[in-house]
Chimera marker file (.cmm) of the C-alpha trace (Angstrom):
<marker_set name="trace">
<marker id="1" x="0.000" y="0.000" z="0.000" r="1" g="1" b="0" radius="0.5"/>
<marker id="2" x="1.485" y="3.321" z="-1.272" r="1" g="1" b="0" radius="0.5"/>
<marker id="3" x="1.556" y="6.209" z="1.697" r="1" g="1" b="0" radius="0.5"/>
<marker id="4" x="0.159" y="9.629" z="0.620" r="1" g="1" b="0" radius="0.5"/>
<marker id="5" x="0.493" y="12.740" z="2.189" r="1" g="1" b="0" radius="0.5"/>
<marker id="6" x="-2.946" y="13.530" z="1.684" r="1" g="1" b="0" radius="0.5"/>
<marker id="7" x="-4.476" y="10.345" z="2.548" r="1" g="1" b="0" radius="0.5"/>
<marker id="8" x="-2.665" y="11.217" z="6.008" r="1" g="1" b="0" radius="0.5"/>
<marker id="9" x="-3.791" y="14.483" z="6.223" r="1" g="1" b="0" radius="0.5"/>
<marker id="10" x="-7.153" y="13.588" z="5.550" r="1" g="1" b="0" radius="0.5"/>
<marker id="11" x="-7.599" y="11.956" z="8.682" r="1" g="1" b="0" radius="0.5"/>
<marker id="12" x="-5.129" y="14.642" z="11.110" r="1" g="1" b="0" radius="0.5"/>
<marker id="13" x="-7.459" y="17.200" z="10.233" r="1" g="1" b="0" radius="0.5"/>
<marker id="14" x="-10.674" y="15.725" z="11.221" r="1" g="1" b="0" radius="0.5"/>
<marker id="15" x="-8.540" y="14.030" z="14.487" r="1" g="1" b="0" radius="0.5"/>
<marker id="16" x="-9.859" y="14.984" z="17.778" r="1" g="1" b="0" radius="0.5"/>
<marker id="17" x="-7.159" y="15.661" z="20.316" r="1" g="1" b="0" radius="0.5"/>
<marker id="18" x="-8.320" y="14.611" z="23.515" r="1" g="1" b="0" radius="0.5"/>
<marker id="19" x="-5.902" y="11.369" z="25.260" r="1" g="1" b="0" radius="0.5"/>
<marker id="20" x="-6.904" y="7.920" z="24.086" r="1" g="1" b="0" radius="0.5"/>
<marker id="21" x="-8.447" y="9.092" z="20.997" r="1" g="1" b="0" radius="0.5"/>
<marker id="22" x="-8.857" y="5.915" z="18.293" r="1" g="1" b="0" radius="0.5"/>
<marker id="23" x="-8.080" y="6.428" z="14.668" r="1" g="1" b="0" radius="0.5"/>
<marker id="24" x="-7.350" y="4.595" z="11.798" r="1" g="1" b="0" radius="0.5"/>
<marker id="25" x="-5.082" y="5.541" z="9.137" r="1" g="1" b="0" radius="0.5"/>
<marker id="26" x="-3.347" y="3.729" z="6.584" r="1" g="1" b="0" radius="0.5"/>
<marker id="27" x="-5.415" y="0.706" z="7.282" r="1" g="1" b="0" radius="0.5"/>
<marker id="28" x="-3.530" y="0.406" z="10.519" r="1" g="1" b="0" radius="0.5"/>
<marker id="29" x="-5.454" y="1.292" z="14.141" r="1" g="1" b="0" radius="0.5"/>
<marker id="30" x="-3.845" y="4.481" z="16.044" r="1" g="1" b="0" radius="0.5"/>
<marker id="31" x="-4.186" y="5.614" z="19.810" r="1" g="1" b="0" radius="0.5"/>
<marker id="32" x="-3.340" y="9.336" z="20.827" r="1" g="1" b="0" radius="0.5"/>
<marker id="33" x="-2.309" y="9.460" z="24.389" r="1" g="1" b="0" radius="0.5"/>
<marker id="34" x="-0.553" y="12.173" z="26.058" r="1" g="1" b="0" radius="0.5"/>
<marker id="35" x="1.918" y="11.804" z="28.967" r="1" g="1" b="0" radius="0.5"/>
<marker id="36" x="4.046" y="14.513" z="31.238" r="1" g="1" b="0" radius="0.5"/>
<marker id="37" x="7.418" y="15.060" z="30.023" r="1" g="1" b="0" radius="0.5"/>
<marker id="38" x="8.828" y="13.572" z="33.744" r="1" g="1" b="0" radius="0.5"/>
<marker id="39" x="11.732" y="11.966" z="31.657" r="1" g="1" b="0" radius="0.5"/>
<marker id="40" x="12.642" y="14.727" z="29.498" r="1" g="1" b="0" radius="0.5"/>
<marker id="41" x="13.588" y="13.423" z="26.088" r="1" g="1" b="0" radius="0.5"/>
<marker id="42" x="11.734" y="13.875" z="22.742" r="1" g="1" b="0" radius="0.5"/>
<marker id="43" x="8.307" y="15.388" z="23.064" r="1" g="1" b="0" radius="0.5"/>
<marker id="44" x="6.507" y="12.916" z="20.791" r="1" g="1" b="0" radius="0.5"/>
<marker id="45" x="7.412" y="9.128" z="19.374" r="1" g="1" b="0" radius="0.5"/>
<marker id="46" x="4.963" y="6.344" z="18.598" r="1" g="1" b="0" radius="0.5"/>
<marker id="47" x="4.984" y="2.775" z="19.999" r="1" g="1" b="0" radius="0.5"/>
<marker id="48" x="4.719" y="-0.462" z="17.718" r="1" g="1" b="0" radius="0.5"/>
<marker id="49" x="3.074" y="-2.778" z="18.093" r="1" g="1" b="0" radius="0.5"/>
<marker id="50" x="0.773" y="-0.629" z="20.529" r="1" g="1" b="0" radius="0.5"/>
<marker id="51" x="-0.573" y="-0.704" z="24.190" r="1" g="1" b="0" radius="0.5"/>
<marker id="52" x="-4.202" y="-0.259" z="23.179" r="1" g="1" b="0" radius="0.5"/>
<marker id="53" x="-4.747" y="-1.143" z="19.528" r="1" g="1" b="0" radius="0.5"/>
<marker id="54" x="-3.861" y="-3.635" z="16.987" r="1" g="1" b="0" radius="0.5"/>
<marker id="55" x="-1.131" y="-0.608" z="15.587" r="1" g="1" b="0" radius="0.5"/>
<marker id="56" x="0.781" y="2.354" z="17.088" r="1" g="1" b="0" radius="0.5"/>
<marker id="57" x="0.226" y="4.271" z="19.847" r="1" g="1" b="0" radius="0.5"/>
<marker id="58" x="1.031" y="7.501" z="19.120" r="1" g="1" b="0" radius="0.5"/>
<marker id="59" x="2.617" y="9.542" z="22.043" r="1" g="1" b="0" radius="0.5"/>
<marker id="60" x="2.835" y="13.038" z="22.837" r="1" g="1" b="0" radius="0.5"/>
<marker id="61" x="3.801" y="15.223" z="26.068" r="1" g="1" b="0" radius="0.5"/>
<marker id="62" x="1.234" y="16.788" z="27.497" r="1" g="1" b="0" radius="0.5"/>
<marker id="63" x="3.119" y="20.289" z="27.414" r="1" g="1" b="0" radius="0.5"/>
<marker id="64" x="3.110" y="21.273" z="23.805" r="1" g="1" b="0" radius="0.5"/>
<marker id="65" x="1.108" y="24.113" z="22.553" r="1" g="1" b="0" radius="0.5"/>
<marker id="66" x="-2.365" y="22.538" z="21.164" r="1" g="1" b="0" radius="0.5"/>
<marker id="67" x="-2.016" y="24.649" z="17.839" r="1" g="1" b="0" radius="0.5"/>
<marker id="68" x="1.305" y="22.246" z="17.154" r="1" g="1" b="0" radius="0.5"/>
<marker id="69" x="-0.341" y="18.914" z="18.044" r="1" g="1" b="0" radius="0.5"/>
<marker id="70" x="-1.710" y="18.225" z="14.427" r="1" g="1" b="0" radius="0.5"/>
<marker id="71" x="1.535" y="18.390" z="12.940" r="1" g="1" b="0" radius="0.5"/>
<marker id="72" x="3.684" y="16.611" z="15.293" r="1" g="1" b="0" radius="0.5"/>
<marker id="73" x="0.943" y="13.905" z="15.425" r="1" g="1" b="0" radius="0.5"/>
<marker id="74" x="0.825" y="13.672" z="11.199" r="1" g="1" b="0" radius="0.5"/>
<marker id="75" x="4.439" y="13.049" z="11.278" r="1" g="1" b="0" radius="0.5"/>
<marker id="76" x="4.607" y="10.282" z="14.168" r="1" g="1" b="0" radius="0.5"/>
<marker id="77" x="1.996" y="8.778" z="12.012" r="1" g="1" b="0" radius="0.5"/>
<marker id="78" x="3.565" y="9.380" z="8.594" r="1" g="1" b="0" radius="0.5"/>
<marker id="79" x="6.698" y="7.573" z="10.124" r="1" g="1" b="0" radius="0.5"/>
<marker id="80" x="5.129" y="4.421" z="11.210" r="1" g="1" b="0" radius="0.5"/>
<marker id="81" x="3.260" y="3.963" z="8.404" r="1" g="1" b="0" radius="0.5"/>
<marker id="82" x="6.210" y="4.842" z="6.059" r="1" g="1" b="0" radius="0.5"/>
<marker id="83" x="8.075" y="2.348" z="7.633" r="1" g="1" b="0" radius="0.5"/>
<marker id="84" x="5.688" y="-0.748" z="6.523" r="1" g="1" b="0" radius="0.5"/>
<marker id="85" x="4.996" y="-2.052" z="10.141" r="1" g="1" b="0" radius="0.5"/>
<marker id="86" x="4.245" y="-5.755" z="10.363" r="1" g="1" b="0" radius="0.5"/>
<marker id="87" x="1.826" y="-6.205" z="13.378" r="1" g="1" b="0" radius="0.5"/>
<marker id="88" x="2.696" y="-9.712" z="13.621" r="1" g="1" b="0" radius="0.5"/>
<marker id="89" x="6.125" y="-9.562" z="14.194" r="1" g="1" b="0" radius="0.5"/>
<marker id="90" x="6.070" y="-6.167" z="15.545" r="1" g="1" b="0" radius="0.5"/>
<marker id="91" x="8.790" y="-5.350" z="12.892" r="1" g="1" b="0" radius="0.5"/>
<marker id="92" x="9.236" y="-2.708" z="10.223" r="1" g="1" b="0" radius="0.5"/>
<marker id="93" x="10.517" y="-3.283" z="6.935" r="1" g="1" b="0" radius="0.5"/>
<marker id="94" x="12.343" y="-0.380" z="6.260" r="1" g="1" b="0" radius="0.5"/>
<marker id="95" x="14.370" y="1.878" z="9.295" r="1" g="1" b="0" radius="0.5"/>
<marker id="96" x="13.753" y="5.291" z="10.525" r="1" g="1" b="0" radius="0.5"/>
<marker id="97" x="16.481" y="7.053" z="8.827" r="1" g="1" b="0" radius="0.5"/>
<marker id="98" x="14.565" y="6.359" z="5.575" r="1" g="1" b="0" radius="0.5"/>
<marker id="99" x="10.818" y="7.796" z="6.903" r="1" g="1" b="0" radius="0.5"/>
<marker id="100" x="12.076" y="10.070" z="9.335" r="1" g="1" b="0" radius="0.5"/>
<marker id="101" x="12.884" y="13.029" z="6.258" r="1" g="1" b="0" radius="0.5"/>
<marker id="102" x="9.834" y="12.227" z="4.787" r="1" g="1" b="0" radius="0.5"/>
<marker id="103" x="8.087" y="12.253" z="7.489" r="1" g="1" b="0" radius="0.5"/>
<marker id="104" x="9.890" y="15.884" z="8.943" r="1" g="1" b="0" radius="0.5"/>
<marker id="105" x="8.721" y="17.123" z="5.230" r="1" g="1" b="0" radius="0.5"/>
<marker id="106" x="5.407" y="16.438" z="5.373" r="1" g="1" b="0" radius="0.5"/>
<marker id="107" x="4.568" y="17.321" z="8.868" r="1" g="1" b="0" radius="0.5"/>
<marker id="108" x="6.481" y="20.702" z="8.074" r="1" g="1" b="0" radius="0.5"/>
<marker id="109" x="4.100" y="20.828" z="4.643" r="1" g="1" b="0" radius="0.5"/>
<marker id="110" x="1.070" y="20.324" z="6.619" r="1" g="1" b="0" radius="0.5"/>
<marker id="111" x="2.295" y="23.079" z="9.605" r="1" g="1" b="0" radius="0.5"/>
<marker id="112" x="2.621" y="25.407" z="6.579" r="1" g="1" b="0" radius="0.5"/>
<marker id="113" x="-1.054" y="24.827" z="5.075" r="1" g="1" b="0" radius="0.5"/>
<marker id="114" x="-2.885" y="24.997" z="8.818" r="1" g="1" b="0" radius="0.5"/>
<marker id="115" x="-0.745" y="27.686" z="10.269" r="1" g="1" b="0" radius="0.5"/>
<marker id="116" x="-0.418" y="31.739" z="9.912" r="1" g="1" b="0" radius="0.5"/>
<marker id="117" x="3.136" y="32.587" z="9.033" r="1" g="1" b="0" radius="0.5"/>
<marker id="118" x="3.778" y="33.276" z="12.233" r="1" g="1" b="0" radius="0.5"/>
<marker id="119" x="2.507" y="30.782" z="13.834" r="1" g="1" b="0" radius="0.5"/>
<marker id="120" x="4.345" y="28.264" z="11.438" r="1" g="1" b="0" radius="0.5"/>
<marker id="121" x="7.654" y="30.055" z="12.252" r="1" g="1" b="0" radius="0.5"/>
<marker id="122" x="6.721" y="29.513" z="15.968" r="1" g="1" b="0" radius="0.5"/>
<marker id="123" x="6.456" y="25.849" z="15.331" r="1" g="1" b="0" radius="0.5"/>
<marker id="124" x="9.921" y="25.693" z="13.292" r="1" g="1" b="0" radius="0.5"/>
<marker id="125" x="11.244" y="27.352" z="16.071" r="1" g="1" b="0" radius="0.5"/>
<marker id="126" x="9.651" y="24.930" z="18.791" r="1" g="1" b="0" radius="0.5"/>
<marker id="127" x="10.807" y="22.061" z="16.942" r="1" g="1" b="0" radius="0.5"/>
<marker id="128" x="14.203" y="23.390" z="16.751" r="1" g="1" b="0" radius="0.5"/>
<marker id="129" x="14.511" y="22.781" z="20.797" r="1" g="1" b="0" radius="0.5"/>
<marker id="130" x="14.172" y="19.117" z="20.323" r="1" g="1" b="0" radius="0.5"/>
<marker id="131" x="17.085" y="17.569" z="18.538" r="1" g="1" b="0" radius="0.5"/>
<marker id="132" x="16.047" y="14.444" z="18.899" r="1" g="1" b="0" radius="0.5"/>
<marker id="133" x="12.725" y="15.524" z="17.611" r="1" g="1" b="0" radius="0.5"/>
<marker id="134" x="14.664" y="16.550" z="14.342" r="1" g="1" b="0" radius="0.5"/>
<marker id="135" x="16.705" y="13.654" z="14.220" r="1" g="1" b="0" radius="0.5"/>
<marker id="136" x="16.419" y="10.414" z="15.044" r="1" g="1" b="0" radius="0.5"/>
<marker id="137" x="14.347" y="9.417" z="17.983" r="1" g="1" b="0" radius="0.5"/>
<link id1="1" id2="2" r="1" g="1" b="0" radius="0.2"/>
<link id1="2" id2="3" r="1" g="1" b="0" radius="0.2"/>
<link id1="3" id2="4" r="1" g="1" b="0" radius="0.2"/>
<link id1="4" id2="5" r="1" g="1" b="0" radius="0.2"/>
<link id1="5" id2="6" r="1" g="1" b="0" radius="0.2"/>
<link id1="6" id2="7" r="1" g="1" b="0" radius="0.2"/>
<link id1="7" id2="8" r="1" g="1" b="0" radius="0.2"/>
<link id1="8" id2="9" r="1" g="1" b="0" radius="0.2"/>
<link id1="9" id2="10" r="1" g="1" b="0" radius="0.2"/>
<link id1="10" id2="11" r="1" g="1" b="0" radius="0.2"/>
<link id1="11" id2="12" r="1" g="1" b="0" radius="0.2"/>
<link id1="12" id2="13" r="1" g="1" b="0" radius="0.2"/>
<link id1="13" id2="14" r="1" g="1" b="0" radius="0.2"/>
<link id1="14" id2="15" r="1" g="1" b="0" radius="0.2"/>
<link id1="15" id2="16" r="1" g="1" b="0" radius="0.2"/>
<link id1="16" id2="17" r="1" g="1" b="0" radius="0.2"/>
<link id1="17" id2="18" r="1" g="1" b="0" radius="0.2"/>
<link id1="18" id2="19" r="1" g="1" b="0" radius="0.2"/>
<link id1="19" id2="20" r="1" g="1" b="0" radius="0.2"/>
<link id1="20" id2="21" r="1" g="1" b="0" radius="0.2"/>
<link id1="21" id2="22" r="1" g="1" b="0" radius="0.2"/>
<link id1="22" id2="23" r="1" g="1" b="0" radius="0.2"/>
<link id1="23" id2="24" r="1" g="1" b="0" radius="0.2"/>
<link id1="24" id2="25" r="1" g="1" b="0" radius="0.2"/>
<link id1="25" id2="26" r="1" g="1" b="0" radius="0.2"/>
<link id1="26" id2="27" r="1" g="1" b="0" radius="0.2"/>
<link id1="27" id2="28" r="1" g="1" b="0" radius="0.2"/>
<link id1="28" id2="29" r="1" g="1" b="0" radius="0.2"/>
<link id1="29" id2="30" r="1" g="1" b="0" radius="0.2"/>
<link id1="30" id2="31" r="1" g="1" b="0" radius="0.2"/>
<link id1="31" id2="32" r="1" g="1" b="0" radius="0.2"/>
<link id1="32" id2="33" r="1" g="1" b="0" radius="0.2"/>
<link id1="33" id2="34" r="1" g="1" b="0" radius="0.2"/>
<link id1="34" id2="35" r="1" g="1" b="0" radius="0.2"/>
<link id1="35" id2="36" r="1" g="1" b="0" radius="0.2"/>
<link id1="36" id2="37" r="1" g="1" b="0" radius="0.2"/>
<link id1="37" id2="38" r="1" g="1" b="0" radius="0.2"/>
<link id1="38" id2="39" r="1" g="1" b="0" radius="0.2"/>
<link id1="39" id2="40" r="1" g="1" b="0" radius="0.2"/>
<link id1="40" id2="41" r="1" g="1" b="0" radius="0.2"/>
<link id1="41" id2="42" r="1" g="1" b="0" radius="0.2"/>
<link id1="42" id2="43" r="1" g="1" b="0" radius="0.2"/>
<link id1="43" id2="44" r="1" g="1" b="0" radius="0.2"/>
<link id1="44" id2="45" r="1" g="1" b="0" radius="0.2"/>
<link id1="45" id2="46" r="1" g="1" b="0" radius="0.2"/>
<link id1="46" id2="47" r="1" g="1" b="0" radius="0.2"/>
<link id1="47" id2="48" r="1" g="1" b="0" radius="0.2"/>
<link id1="48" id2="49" r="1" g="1" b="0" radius="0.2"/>
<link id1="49" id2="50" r="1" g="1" b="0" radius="0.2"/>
<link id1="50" id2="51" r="1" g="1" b="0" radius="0.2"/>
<link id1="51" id2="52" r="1" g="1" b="0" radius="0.2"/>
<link id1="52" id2="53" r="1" g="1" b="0" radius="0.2"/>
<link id1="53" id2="54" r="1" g="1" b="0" radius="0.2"/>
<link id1="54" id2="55" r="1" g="1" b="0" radius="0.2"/>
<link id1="55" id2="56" r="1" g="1" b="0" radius="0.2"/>
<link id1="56" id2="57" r="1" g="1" b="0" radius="0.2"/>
<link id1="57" id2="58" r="1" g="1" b="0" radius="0.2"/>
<link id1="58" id2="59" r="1" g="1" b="0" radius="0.2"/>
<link id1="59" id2="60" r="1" g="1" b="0" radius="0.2"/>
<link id1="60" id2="61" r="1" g="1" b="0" radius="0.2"/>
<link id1="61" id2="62" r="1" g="1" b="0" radius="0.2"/>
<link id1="62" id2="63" r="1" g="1" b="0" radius="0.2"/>
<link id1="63" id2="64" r="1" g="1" b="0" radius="0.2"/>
<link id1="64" id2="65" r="1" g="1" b="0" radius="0.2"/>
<link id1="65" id2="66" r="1" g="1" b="0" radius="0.2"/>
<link id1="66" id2="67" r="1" g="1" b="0" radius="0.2"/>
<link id1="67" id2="68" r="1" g="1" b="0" radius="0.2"/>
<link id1="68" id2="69" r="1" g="1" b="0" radius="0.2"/>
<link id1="69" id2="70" r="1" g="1" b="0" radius="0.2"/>
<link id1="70" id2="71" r="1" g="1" b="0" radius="0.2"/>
<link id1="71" id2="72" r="1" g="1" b="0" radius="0.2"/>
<link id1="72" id2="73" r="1" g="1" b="0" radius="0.2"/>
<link id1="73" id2="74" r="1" g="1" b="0" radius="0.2"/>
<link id1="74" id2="75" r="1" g="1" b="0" radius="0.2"/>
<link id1="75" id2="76" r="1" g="1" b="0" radius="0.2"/>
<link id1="76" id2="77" r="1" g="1" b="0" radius="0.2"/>
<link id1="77" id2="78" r="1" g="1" b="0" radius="0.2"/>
<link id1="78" id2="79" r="1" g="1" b="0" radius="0.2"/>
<link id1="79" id2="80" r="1" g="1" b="0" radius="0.2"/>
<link id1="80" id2="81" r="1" g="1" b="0" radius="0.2"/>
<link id1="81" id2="82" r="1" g="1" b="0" radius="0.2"/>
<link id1="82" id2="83" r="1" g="1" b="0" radius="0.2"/>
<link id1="83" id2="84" r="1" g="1" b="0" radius="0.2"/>
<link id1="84" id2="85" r="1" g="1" b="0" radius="0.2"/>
<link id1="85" id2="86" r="1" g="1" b="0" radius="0.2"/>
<link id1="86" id2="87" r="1" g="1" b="0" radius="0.2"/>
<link id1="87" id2="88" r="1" g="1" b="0" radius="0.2"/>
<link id1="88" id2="89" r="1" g="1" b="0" radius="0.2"/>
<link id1="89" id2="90" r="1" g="1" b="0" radius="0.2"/>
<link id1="90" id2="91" r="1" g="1" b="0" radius="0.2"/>
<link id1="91" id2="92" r="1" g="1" b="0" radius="0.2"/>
<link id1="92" id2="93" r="1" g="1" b="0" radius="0.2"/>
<link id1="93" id2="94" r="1" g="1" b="0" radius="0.2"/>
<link id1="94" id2="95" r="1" g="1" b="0" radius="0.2"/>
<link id1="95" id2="96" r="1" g="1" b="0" radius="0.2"/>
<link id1="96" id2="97" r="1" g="1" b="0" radius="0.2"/>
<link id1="97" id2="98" r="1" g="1" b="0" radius="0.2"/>
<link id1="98" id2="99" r="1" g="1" b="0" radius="0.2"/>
<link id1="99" id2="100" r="1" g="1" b="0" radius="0.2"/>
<link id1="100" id2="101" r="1" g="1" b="0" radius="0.2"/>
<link id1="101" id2="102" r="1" g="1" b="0" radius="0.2"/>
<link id1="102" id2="103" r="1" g="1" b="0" radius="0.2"/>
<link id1="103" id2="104" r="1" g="1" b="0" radius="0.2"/>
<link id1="104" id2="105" r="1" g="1" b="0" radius="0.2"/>
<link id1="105" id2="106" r="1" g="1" b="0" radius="0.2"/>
<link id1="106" id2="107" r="1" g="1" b="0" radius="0.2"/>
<link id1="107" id2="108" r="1" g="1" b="0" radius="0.2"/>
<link id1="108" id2="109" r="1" g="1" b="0" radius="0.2"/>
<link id1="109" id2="110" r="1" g="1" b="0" radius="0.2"/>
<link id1="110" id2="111" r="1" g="1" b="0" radius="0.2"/>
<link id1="111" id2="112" r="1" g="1" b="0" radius="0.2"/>
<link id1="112" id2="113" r="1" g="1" b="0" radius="0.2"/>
<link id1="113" id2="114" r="1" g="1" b="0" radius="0.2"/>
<link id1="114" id2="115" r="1" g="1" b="0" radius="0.2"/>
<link id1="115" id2="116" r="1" g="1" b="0" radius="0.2"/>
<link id1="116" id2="117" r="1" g="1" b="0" radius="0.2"/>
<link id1="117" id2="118" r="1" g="1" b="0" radius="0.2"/>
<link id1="118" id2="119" r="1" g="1" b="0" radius="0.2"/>
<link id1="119" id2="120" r="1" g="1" b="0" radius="0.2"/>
<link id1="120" id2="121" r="1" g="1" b="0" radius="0.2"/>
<link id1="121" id2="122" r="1" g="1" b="0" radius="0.2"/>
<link id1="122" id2="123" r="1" g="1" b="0" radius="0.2"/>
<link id1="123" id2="124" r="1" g="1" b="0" radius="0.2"/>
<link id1="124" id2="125" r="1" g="1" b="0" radius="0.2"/>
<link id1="125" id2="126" r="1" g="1" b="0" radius="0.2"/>
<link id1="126" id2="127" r="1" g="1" b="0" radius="0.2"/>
<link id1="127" id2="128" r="1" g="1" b="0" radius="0.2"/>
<link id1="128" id2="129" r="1" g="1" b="0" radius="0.2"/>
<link id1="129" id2="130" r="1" g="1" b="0" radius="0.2"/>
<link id1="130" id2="131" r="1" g="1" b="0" radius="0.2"/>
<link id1="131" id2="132" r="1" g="1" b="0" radius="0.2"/>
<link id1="132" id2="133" r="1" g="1" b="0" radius="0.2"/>
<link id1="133" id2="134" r="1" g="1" b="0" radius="0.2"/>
<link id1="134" id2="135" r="1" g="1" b="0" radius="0.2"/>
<link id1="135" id2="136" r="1" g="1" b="0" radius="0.2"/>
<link id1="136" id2="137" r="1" g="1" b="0" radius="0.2"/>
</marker_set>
């Protein structure tokens, strides 16, 4: 199954943002939760296979600014999905360092189509603090 950016977006947009909210998206199941950033570390990163679904759970601290959510939460998304998870082995068929740019892109993309300029530079910014966030997680 080919991953598009728009079949993604499709479903971020309409995505209600309250903790434990189901989804599906690329025919795989999705659960939002949010969680205090106790640990420090990277503000958002998925878990496969999942806690709560047959798919990811997809992770964010409970501290970033609402208006950012959407975009953080289309790349986590983008990422697992671009990697070709395999539920039954709880494997991926291809590593991070080949989603992770496309991913960074598209979440970036999407930032740039929701957000004032302002507010978009506000989020390049934000994202800047997180290295890992830009990096690898």
């Amino acid at each position: 199954m080919e991953i598009k950016y728009e079949d993604i977006t499709k479903v971020v947009r309409k995505l209600g943002l309250r903790d434990y909210t189901f989804f599906q998206c690329g025919g795989l199941d999705h659960c939002l939760v949010y969680e205090d950033p106790d640990n420090g570390g990277t503000p958002a990163w998925y878990t496969y296979p999942s806690q709560q679904v047959d798919g990811a759970d997809i992770i964010l601290f409970n501290t970033i600014p609402r208006i950012f959510r959407k975009p953080i939460i289309l790349h986590e998304v983008a990422e697992v999905l671009l990697r070709k998870p395999d539920y039954e082995s709880g494997e991926f068929e291809f590593e991070m360092e080949q989603a992770h740019p496309t991913a960074k892109q598209w979440d970036e993309r999407f930032a740039k189509e929701t957000l004032d300029d302002k507010t978009f530079a506000e989020y390049l910014a934000y994202k800047s603090r997180f290295s890992k966030f830009l990096g690898q997680h």
